[in-house]
C-alpha positions as CSV (number, residue, x, y, z in Angstrom):
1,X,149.9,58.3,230.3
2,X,149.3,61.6,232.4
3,X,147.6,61.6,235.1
4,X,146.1,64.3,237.2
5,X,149.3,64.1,240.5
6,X,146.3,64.6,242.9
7,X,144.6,61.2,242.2
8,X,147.7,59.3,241.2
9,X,147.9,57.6,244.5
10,X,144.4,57.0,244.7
11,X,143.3,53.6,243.3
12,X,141.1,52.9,240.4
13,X,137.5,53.8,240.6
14,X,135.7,50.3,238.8
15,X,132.0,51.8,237.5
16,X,130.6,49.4,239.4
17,X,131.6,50.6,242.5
18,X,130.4,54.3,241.2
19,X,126.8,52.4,240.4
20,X,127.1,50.6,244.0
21,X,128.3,53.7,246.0
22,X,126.6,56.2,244.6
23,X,123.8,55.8,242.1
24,X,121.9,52.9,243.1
25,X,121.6,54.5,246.5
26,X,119.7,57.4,245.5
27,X,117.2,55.6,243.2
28,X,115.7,53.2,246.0
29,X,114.9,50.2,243.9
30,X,115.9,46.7,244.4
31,X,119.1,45.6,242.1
32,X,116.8,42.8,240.8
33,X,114.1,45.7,239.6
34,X,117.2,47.3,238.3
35,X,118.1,44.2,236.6
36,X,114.9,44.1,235.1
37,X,114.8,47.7,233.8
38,X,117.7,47.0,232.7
39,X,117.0,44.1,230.8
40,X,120.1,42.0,232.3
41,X,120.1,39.5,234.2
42,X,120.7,39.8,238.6
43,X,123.6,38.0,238.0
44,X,125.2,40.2,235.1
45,X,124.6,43.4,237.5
46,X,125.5,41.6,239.8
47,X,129.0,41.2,238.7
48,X,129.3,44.7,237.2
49,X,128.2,46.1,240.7
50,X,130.8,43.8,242.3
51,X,133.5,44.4,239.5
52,X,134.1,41.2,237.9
53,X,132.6,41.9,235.1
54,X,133.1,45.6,232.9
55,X,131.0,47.9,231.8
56,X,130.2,47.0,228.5
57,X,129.4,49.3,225.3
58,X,126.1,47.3,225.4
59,X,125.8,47.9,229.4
60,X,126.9,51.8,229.3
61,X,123.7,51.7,226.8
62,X,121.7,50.6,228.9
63,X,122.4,52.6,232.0
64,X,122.7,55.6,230.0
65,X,119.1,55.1,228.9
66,X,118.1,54.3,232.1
67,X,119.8,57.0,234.5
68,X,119.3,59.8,230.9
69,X,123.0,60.0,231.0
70,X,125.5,59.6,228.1
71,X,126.7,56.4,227.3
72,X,130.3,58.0,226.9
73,X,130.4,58.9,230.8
74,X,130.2,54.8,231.2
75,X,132.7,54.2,228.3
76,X,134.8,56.3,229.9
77,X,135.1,55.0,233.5
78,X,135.8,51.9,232.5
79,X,138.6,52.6,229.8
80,X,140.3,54.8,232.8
81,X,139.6,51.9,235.0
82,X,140.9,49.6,232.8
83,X,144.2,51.8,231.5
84,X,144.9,52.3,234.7
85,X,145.3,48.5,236.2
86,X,146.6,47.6,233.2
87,X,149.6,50.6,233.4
88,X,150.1,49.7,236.5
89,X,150.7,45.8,236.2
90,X,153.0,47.1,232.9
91,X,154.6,49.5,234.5
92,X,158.3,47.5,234.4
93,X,157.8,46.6,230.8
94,X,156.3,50.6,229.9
95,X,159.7,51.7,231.7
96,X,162.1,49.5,229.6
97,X,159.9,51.3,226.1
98,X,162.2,54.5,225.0
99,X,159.8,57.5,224.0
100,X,160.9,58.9,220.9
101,X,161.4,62.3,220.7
102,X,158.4,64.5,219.3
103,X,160.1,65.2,215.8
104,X,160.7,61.6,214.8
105,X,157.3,60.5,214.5
């Protein structure tokens, strides 16, 4: 997996913590009107926000239509967040994998 050098020490960035830090901030409503706009319940943003849960294909839907972004910037985040811990807690069993070389495929 490449990875831009300049963030590879940095760690993971959950989209729950982008929706905590950053979004939710700026729209100055309670998480349980969010909820509701939503059409989740507290406890399912809840744990997104607090990232034990993942941003669903159903959930990057929603907040999508709700903050008129593309579901795809959601997706995204959370398949880099999730590639990410999981290279990482791989990364003895990756390094014992031989790449083959780009003519035998």
């Amino acid at each position: 997996m490449s990875m831009n050098p300049i963030l590879s020490g940095l760690p993971p960035t959950h989209p729950g913590e982008i929706l905590r830090e950053d979004v939710l901030p700026g729209i100055h409503l309670s998480k349980t009107e969010i909820a509701r706009l939503l059409g989740v319940s507290r406890q399912t943003l809840h744990d997104v926000l607090a990232e034990r849960q993942p941003v669903t294909p159903a959930m990057a839907l929603r907040l999508a239509k709700l903050f008129g972004s593309s579901p795809q910037v959601w997706i995204n985040l959370q398949r880099d967040y999730d590639l990410r811990v999981l290279a990482e807690s791989m990364r003895e069993e990756l390094a014992a994998i031989q790449t083959l070389p780009r003519n035998a495929a």
